[in-house]
C-alpha positions in Angstrom: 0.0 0.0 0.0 1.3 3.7 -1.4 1.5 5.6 1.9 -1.1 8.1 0.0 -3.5 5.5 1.4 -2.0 5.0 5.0 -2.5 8.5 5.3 -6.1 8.9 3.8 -7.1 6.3 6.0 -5.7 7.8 9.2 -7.5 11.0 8.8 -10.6 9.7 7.9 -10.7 7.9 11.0 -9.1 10.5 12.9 -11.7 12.9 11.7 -15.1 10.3 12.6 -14.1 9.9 16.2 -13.6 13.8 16.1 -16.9 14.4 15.2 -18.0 11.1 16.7 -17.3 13.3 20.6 -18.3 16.6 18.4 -21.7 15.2 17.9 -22.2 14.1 21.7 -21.7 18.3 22.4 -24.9 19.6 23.0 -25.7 22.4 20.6 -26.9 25.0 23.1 -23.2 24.5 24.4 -21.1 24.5 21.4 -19.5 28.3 21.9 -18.9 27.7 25.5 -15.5 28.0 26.1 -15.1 26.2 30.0 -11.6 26.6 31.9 -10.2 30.0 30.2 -10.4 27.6 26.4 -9.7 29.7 23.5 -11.6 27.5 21.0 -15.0 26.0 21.4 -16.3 23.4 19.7 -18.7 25.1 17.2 -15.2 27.0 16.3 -13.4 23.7 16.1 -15.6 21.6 13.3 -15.8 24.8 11.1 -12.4 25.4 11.5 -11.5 22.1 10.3 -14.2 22.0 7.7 -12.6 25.0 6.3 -9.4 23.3 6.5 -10.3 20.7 4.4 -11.9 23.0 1.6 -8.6 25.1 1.4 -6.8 21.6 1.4 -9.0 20.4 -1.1 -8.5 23.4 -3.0 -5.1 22.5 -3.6 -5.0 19.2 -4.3 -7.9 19.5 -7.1 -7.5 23.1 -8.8 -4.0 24.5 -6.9 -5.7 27.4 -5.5 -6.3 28.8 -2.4 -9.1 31.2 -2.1 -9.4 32.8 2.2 -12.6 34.7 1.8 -15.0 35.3 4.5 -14.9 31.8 5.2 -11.3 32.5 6.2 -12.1 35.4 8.3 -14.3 33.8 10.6 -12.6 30.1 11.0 -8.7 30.8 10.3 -6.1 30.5 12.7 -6.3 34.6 13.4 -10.3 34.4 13.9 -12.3 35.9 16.2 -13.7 33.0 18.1 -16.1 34.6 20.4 -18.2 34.8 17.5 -17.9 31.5 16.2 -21.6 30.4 17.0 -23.0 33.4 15.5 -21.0 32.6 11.9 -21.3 28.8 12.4 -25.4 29.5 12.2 -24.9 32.0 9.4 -22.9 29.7 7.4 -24.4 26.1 8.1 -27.2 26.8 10.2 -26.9 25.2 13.4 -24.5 22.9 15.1 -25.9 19.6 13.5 -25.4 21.2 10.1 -21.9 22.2 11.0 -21.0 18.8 11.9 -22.5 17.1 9.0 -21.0 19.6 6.8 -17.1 18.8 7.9 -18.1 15.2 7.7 -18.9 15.8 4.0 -15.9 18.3 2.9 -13.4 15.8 4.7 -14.8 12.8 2.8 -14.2 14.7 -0.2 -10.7 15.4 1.0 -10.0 12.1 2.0 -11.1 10.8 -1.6 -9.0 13.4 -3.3 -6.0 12.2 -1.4 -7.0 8.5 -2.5 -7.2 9.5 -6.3 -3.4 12.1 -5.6 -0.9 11.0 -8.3 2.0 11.0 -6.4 4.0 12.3 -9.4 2.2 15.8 -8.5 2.3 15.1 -5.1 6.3 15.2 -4.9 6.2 18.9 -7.2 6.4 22.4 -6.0 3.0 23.1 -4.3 0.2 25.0 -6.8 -0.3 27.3 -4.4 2.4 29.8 -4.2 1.0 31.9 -1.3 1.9 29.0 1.0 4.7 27.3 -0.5 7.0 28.4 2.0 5.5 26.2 4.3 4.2 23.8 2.1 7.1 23.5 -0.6 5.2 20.4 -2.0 1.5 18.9 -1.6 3.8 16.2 0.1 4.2 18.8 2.7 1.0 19.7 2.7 -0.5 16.0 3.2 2.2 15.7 6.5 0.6 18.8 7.5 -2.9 17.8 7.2 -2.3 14.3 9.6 -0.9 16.9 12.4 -3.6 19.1 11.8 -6.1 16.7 12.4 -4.7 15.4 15.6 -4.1 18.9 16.8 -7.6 19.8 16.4 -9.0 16.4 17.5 -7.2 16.9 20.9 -8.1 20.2 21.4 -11.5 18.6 21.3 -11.2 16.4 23.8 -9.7 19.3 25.7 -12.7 21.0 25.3 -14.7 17.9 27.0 -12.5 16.8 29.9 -12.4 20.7 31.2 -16.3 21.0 30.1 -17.2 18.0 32.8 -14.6 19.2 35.1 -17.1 22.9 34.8 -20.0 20.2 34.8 -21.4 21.6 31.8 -21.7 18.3 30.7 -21.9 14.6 32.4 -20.6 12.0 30.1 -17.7 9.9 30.3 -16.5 10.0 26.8 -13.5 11.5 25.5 
């Protein structure tokens, strides 16, 4: 097996137990952000949703467009306003959810169908080639930046019973 498919299959599962917990978040605390948390969880699914449509981007066409989307889920975003875009956007919090589930299967079957030929050349995207120098790059980025959301998840639900905003025993 080409490791194209090791990692495809590692951040597709990654991702469903992400949104496996995500979905176990009740939606009326989404935006809460328990323990002095930057990032809540309604900020954390659209964030990675719009990482894997910028990651998709690249892969498929080689471009990059930010956008609004950008705005209000980049890594400089504004989260105290993260539920109010997340409803503009998707709608509510269920929509949210199933709407990274569908972007990231889309990302995950791009990475499946990546020559990697193109994979190993200088990344289409020159606005991040300097830390990307090749969609190589960008795939090793992609497996971090899944775990580093996924945890910041589970962050999110240890310090969310430890407020008792929540009761389960998941995480």
């Amino acid at each position: 097996m080409h490791y194209i498919q090791s990692i495809a299959r590692s951040i597709e599962h990654d991702r469903n137990e992400t949104l496996k917990l995500a979905r176990t978040i009740p939606a009326d605390l989404c935006d809460q952000q328990p323990a002095g948390l930057v990032q809540s969880p309604c900020w954390i699914v659209c964030h990675l949703g719009l990482a894997d449509t910028l990651q998709l981007a690249s892969l498929t066409t080689g471009t990059r467009e930010r956008g609004d989307y950008f705005d209000q889920f980049g890594p400089t975003s504004d989260h105290a306003n993260a539920r109010e875009h997340m409803n503009a956007r998707f709608g509510n919090w269920h929509r949210a959810i199933d709407a990274a589930a569908e972007t990231h299967a889309k990302l995950v079957e791009a990475i499946r169908q990546a020559d990697p030929d193109k994979l190993a050349q200088p990344h289409p995207a020159e606005s991040v080639r300097e830390w990307f120098p090749t969609l190589n790059d960008h795939l090793m980025y992609i497996v971090w930046h899944e775990g580093n959301h996924g945890g910041q998840l589970r962050a999110w639900l240890h310090a969310a019973r430890h407020a008792n905003l929540i009761h389960s025993t998941r995480a």
